[in-house]
Structures are given as structure tokens and as C-alpha cells.
CHARMM-style PDB file with segment names, atoms N, HN, CA, C and O in Angstrom:
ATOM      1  N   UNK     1     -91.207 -80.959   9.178  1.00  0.00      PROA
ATOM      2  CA  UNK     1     -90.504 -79.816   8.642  1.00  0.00      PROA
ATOM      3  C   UNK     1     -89.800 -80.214   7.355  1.00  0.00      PROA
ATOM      4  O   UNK     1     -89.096 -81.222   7.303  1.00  0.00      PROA
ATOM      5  N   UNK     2     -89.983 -79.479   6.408  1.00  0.00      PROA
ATOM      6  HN  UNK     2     -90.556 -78.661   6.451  1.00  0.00      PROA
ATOM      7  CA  UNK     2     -88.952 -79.731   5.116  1.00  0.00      PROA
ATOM      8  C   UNK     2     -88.179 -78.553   5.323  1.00  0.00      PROA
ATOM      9  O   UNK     2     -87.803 -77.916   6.307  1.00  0.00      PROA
ATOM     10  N   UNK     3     -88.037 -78.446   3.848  1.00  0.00      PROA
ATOM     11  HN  UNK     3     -88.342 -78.963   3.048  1.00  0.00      PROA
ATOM     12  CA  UNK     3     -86.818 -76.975   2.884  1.00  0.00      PROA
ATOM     13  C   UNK     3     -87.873 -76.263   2.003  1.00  0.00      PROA
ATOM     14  O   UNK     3     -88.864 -76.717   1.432  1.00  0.00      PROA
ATOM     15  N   UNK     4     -87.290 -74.826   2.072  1.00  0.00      PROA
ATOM     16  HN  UNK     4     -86.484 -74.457   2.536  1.00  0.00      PROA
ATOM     17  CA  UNK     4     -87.522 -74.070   0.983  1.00  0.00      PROA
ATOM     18  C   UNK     4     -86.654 -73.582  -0.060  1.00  0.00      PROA
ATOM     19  O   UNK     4     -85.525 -73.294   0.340  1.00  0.00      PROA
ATOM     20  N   UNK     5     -86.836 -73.441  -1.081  1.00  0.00      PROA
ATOM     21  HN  UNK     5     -87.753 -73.675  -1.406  1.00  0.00      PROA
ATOM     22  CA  UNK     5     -85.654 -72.641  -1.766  1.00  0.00      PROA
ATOM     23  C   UNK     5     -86.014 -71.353  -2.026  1.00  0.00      PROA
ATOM     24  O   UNK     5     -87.151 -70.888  -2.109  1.00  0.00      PROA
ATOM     25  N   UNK     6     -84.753 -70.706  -2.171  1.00  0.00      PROA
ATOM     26  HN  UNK     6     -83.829 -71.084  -2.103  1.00  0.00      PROA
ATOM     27  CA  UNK     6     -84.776 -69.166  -2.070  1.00  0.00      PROA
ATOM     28  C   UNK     6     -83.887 -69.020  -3.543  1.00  0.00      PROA
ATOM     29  O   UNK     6     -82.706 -69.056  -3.887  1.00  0.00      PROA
ATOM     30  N   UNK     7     -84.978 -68.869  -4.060  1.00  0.00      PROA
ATOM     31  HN  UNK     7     -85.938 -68.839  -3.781  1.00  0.00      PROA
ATOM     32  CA  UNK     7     -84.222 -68.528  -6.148  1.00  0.00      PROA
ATOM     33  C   UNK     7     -83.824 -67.226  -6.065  1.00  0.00      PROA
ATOM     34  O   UNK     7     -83.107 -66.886  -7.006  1.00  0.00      PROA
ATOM     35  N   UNK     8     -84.034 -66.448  -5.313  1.00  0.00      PROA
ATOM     36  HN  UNK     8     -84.617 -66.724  -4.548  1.00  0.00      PROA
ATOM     37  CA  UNK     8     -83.342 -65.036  -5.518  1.00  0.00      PROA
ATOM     38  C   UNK     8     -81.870 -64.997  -4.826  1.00  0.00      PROA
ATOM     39  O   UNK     8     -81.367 -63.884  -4.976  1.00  0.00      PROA
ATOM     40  N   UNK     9     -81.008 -65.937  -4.082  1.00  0.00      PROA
ATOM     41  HN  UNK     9     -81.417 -66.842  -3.960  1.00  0.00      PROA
ATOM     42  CA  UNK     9     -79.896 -66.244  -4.004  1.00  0.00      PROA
ATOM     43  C   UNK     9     -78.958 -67.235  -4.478  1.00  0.00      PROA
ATOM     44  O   UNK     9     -77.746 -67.412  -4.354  1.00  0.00      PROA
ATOM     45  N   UNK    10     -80.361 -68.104  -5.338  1.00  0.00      PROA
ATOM     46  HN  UNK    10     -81.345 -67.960  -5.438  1.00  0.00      PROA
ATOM     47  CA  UNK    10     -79.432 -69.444  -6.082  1.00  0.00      PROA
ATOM     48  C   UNK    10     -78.957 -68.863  -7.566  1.00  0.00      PROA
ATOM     49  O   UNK    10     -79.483 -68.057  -8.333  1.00  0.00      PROA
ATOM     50  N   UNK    11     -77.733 -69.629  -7.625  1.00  0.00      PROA
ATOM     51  HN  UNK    11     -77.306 -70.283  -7.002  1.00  0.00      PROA
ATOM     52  CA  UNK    11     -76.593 -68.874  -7.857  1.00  0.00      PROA
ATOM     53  C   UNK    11     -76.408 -70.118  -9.809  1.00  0.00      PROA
ATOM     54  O   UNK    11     -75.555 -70.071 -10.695  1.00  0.00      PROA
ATOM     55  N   UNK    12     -77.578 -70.938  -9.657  1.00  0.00      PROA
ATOM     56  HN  UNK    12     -78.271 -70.976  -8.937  1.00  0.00      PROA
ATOM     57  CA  UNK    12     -77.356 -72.001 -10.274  1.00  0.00      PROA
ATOM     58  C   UNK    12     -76.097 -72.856 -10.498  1.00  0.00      PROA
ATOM     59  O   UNK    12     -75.877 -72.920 -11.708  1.00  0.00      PROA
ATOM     60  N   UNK    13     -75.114 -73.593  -9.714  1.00  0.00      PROA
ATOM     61  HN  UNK    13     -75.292 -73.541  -8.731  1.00  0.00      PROA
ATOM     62  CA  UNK    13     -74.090 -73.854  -9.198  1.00  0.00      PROA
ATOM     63  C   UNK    13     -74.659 -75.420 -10.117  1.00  0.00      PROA
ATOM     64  O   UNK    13     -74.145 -75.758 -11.183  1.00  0.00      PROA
ATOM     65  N   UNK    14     -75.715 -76.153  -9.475  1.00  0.00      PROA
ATOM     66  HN  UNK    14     -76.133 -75.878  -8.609  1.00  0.00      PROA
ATOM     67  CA  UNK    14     -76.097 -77.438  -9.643  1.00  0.00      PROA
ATOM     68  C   UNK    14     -75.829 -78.211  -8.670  1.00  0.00      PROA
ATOM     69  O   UNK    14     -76.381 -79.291  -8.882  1.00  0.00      PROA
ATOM     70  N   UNK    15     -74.983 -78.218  -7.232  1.00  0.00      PROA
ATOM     71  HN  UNK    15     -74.534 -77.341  -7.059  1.00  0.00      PROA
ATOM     72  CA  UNK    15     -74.738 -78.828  -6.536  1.00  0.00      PROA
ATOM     73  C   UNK    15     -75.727 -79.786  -6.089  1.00  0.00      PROA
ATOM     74  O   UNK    15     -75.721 -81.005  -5.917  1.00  0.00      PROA
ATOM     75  N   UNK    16     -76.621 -78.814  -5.945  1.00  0.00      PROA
ATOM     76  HN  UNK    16     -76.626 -77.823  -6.084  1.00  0.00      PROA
ATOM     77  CA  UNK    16     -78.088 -79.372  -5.416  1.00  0.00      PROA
ATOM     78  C   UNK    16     -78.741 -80.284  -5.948  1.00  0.00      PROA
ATOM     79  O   UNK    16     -79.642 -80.931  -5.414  1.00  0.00      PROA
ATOM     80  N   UNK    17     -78.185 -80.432  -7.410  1.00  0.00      PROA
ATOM     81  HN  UNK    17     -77.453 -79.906  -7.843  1.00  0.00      PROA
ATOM     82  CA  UNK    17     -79.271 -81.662  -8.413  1.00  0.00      PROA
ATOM     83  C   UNK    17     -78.105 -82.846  -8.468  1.00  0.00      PROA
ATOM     84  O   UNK    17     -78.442 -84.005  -8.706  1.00  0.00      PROA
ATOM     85  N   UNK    18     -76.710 -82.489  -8.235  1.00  0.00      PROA
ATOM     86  HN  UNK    18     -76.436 -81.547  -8.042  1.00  0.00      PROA
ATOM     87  CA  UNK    18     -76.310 -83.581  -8.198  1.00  0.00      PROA
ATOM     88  C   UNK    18     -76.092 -84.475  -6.902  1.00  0.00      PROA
ATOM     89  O   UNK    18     -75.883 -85.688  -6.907  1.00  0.00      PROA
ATOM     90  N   UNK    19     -76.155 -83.881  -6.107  1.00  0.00      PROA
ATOM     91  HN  UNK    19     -76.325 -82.896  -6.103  1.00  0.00      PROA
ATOM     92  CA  UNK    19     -76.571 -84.350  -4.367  1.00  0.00      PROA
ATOM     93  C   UNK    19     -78.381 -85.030  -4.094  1.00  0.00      PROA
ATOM     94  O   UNK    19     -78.741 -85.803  -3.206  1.00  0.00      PROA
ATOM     95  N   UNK    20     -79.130 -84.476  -5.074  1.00  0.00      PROA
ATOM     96  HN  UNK    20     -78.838 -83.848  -5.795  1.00  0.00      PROA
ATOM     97  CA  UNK    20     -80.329 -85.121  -4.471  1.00  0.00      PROA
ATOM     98  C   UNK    20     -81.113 -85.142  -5.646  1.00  0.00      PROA
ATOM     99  O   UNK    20     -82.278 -84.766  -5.519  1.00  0.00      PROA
ATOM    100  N   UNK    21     -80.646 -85.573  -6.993  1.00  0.00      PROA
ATOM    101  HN  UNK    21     -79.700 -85.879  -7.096  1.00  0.00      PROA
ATOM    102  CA  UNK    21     -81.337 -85.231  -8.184  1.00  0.00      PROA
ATOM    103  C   UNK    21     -82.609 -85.452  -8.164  1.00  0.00      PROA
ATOM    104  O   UNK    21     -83.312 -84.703  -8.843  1.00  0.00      PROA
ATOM    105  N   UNK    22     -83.373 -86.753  -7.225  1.00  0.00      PROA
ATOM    106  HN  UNK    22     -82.803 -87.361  -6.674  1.00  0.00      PROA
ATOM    107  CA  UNK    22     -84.553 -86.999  -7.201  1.00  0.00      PROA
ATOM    108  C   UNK    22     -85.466 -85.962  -6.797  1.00  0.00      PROA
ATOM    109  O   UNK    22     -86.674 -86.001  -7.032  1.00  0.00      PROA
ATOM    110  N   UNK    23     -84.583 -84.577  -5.884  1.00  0.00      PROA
ATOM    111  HN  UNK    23     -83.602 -84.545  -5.693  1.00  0.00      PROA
ATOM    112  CA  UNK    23     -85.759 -83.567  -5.336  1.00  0.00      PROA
ATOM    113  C   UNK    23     -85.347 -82.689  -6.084  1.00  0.00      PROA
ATOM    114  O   UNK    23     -86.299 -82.018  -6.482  1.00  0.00      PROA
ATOM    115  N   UNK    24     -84.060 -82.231  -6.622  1.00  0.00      PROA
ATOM    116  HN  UNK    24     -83.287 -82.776  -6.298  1.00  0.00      PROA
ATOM    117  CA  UNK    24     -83.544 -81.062  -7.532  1.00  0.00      PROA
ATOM    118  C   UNK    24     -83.339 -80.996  -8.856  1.00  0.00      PROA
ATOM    119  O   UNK    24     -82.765 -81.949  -9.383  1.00  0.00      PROA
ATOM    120  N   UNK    25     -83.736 -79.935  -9.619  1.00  0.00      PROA
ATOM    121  HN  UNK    25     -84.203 -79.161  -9.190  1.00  0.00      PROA
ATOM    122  CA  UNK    25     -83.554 -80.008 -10.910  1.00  0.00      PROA
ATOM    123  C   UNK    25     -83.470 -78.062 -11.385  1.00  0.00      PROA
ATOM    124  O   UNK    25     -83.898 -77.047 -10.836  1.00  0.00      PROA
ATOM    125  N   UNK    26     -82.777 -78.301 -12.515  1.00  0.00      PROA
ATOM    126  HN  UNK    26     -82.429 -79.126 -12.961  1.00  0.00      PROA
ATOM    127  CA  UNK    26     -82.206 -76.924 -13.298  1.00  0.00      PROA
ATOM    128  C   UNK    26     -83.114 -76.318 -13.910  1.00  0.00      PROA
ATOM    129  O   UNK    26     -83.357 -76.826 -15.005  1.00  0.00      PROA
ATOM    130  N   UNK    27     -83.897 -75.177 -13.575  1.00  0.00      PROA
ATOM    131  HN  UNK    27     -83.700 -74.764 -12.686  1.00  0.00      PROA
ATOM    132  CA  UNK    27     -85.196 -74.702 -14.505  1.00  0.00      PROA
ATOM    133  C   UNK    27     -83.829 -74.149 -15.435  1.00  0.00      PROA
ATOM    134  O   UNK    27     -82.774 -73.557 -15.208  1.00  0.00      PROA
ATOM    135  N   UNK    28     -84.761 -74.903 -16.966  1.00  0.00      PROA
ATOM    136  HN  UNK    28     -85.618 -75.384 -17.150  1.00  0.00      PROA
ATOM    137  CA  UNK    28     -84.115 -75.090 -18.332  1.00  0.00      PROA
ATOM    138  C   UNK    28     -83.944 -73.129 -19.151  1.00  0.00      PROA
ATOM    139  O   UNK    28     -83.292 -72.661 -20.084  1.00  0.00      PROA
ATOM    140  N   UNK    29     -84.857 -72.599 -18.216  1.00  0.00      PROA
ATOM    141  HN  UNK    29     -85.386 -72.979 -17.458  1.00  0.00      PROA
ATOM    142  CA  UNK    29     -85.015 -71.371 -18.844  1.00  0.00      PROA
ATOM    143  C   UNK    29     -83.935 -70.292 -18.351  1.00  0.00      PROA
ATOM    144  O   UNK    29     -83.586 -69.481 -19.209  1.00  0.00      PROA
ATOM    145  N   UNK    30     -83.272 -70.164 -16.871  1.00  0.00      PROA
ATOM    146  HN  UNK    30     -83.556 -70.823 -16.174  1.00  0.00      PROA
ATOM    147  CA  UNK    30     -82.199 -69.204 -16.212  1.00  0.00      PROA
ATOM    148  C   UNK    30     -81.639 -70.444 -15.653  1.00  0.00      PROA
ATOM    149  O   UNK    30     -80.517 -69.939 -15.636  1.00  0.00      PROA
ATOM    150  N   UNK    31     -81.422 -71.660 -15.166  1.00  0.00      PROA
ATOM    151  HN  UNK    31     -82.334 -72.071 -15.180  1.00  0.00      PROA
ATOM    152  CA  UNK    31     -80.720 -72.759 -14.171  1.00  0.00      PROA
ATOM    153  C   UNK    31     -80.779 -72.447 -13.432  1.00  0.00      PROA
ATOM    154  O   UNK    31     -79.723 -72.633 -12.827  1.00  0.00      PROA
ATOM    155  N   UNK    32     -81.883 -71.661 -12.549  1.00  0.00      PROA
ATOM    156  HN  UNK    32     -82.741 -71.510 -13.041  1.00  0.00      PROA
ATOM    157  CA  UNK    32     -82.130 -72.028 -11.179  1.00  0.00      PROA
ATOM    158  C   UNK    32     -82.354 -73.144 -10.561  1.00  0.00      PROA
ATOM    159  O   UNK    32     -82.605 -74.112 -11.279  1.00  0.00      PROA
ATOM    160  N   UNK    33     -82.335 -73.307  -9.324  1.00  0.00      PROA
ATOM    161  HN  UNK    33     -82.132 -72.520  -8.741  1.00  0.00      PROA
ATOM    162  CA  UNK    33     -83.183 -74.910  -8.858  1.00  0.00      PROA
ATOM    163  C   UNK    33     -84.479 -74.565  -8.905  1.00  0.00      PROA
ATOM    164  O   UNK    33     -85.014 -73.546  -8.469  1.00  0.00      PROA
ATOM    165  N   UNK    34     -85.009 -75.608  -9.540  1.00  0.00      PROA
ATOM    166  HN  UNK    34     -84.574 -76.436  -9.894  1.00  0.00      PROA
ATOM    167  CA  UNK    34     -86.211 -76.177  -9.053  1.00  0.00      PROA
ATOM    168  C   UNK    34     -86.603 -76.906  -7.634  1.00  0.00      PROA
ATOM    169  O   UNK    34     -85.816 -77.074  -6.702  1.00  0.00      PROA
ATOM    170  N   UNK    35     -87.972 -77.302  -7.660  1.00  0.00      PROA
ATOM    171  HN  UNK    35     -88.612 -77.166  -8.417  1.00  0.00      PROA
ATOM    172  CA  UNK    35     -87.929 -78.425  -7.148  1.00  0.00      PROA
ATOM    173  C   UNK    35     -88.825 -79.642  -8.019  1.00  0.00      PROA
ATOM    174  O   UNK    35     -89.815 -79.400  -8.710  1.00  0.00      PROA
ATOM    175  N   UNK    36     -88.247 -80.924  -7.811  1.00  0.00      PROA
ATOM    176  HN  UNK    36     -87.443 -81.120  -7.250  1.00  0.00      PROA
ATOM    177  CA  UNK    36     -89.086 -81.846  -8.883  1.00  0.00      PROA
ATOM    178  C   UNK    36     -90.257 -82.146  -7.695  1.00  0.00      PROA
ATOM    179  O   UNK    36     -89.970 -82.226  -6.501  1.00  0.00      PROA
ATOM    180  N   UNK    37     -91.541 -82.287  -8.202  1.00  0.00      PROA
ATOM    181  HN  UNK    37     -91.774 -82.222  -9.172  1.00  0.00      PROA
ATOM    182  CA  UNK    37     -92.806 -83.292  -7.978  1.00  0.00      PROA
ATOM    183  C   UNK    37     -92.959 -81.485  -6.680  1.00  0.00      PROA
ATOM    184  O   UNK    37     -93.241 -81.840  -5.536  1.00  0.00      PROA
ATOM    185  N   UNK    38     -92.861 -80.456  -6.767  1.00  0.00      PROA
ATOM    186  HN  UNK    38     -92.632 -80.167  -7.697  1.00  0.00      PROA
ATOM    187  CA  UNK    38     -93.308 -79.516  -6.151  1.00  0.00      PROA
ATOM    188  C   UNK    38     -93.275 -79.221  -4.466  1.00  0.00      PROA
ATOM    189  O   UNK    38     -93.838 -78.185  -4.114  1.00  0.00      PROA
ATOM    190  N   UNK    39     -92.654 -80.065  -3.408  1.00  0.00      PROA
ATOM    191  HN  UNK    39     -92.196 -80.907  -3.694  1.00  0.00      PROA
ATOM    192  CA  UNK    39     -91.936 -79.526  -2.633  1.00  0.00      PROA
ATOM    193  C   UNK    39     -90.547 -80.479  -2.226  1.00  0.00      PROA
ATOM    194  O   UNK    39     -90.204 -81.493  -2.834  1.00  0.00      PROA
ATOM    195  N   UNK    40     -89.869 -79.893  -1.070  1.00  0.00      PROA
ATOM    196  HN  UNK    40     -90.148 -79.070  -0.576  1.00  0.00      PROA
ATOM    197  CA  UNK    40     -88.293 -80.488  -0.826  1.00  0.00      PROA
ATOM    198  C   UNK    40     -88.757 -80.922   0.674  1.00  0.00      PROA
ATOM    199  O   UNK    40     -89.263 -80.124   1.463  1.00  0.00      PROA
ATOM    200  N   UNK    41     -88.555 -82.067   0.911  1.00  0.00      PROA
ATOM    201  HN  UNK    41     -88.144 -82.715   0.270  1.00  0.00      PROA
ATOM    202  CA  UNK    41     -89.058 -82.863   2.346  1.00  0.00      PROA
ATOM    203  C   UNK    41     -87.416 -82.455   2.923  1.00  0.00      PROA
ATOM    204  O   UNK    41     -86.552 -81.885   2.258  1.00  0.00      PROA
ATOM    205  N   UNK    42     -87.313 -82.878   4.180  1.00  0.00      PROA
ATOM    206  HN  UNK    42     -88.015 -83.341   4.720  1.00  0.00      PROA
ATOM    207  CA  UNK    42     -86.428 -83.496   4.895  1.00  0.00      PROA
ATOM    208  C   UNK    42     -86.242 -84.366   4.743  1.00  0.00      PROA
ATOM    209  O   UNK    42     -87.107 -85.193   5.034  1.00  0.00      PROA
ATOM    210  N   UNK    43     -85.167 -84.735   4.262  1.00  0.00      PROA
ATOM    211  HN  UNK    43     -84.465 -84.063   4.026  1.00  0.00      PROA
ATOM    212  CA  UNK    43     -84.188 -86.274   4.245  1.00  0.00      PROA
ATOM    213  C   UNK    43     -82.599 -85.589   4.165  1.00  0.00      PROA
ATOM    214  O   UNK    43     -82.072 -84.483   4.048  1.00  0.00      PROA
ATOM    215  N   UNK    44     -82.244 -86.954   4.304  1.00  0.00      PROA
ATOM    216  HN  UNK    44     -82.673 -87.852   4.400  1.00  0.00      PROA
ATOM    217  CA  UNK    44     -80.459 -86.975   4.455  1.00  0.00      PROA
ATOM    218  C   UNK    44     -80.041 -86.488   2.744  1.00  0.00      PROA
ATOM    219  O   UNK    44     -79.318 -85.507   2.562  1.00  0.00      PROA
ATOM    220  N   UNK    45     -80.451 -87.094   1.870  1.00  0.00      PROA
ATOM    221  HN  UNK    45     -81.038 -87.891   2.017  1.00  0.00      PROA
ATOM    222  CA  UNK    45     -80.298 -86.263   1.015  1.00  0.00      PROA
ATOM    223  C   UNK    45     -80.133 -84.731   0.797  1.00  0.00      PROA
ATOM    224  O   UNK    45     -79.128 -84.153   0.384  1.00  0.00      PROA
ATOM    225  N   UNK    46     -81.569 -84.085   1.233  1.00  0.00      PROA
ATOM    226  HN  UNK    46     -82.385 -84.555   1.569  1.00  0.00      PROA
ATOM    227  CA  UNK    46     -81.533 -83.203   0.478  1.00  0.00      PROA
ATOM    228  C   UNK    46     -80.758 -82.028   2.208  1.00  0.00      PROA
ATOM    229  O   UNK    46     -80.271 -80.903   2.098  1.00  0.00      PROA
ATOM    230  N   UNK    47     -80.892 -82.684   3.313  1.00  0.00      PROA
ATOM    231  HN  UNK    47     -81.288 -83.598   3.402  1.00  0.00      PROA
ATOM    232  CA  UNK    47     -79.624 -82.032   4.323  1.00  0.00      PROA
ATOM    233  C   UNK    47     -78.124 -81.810   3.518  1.00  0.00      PROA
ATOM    234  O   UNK    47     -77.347 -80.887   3.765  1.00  0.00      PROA
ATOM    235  N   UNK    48     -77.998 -82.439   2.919  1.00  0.00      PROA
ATOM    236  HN  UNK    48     -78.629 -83.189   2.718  1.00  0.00      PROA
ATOM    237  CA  UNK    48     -76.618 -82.942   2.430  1.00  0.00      PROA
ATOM    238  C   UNK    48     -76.063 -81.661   0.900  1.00  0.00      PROA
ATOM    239  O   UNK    48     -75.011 -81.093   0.608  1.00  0.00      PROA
ATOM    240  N   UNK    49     -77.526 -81.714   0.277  1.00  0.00      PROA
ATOM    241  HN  UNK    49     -78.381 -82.175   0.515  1.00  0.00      PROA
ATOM    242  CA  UNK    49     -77.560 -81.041  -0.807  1.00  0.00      PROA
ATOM    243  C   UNK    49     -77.591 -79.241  -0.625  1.00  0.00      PROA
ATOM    244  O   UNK    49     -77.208 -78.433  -1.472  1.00  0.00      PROA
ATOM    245  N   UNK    50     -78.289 -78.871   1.025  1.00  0.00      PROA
ATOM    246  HN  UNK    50     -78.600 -79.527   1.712  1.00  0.00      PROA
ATOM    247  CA  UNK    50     -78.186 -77.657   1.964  1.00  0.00      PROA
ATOM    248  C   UNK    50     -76.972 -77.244   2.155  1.00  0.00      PROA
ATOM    249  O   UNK    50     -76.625 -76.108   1.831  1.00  0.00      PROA
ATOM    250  N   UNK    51     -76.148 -78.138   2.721  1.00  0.00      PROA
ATOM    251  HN  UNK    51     -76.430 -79.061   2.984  1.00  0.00      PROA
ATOM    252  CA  UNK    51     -75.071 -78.095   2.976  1.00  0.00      PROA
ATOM    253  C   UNK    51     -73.904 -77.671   2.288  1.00  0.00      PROA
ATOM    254  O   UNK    51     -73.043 -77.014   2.875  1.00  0.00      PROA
ATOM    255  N   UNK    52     -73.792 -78.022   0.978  1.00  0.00      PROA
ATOM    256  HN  UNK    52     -74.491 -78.555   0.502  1.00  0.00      PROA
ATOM    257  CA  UNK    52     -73.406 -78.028  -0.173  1.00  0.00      PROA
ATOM    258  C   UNK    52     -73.412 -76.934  -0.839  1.00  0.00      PROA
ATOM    259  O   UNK    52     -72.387 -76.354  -1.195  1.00  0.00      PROA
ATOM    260  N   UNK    53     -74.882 -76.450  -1.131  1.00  0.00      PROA
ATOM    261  HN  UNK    53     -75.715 -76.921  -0.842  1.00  0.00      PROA
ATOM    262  CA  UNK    53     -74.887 -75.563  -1.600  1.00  0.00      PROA
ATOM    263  C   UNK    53     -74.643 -73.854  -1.535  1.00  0.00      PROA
ATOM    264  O   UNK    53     -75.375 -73.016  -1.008  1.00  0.00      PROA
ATOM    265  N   UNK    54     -73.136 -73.622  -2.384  1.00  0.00      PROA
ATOM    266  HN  UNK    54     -72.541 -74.303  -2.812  1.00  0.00      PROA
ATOM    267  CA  UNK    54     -72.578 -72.795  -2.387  1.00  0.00      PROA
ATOM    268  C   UNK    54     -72.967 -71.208  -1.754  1.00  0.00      PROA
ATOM    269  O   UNK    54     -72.127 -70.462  -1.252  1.00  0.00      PROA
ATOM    270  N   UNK    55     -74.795 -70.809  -1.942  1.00  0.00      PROA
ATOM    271  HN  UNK    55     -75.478 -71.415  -2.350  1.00  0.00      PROA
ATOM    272  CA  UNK    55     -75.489 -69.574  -1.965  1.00  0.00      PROA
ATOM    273  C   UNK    55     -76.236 -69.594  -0.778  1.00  0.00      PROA
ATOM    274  O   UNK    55     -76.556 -68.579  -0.160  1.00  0.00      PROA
ATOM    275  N   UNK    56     -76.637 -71.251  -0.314  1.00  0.00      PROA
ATOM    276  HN  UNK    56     -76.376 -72.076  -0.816  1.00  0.00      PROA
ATOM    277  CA  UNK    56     -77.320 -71.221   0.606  1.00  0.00      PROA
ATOM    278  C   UNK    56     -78.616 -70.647   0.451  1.00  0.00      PROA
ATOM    279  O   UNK    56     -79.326 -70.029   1.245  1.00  0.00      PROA
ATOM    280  N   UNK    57     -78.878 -71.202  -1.523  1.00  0.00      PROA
ATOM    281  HN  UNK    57     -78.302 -71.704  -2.168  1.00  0.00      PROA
ATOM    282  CA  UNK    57     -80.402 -71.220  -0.845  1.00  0.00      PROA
ATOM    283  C   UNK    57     -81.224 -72.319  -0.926  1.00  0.00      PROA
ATOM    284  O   UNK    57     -81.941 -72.549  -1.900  1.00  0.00      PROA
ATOM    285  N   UNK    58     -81.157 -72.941  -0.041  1.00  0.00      PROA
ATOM    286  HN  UNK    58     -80.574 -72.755   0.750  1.00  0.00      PROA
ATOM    287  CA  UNK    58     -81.657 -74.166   0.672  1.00  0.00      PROA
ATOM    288  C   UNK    58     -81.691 -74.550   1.743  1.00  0.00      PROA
ATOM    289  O   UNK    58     -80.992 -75.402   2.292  1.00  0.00      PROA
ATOM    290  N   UNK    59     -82.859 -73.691   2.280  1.00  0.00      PROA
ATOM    291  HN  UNK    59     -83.427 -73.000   1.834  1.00  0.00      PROA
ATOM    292  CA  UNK    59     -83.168 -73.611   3.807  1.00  0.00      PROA
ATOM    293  C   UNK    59     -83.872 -73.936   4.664  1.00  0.00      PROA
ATOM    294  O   UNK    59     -84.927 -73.362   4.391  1.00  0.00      PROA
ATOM    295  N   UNK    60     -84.021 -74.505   5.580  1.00  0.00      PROA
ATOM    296  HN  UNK    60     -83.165 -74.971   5.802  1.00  0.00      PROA
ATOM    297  CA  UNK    60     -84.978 -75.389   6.770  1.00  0.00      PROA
ATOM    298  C   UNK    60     -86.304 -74.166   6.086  1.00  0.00      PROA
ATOM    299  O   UNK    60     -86.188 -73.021   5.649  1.00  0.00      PROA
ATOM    300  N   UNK    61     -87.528 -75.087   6.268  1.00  0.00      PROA
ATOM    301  HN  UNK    61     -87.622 -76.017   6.623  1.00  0.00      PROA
ATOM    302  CA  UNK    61     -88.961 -74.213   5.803  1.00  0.00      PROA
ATOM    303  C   UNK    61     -89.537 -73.795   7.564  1.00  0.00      PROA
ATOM    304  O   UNK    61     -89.462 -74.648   8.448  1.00  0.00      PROA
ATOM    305  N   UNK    62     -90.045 -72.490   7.814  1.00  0.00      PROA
ATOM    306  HN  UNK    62     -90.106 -71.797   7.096  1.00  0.00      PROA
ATOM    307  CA  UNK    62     -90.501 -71.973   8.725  1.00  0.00      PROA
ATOM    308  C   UNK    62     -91.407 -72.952   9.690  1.00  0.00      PROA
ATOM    309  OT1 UNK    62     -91.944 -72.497  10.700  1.00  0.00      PROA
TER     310      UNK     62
END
């Protein structure tokens, strides 16, 4: 199981890229999250970066 992100509630805060910069990054065009290298695994990281983030969109994937 990984994460999905949900860009229609991210709020572009950045929490998320500075908690797990290796999986998160700021699309340069509105600062939404991205994701780098195209999906978000499960790790303690990016749990941490879920957690964090203010909008909550960074959510366990179905």
C-alpha cells in the first residue's frame, strides 16, 4: 500500500516537501505537491509528511 495525493485540497503549504523532500516537490507552475520519480510509497517519511500536512491531502492509496 502507498499514498495518493489529492491536488484539489492541497493547499500548497510545503510541509510535505520539507518532511520527505525525496518523495515531495512544489509544481513550479500553482505549488501544488507533486510527486518526485511519479508515485508516494509507504515509508516513515512520507507517514510523517501525511500527518503534517495541514489539508490532508495525503492519503493512504485504496
Amino acid at each position: 500500500m502507498g499514498f495518493e495525493i489529492d491536488r484539489t485540497v492541497c493547499i500548497g503549504a510545503g510541509t510535505c516537501v520539507i518532511k520527505a523532500p525525496a518523495v515531495f516537490a512544489q509544481d513550479p507552475d500553482d505549488g501544488l505537491v507533486v510527486p518526485v520519480g511519479g508515485g508516494v510509497p509507504d515509508s516513515p517519511e512520507v507517514r510523517r509528511a501525511a500527518e503534517a500536512c495541514p489539508s490532508g491531502a495525503i492519503v493512504p492509496a485504496p
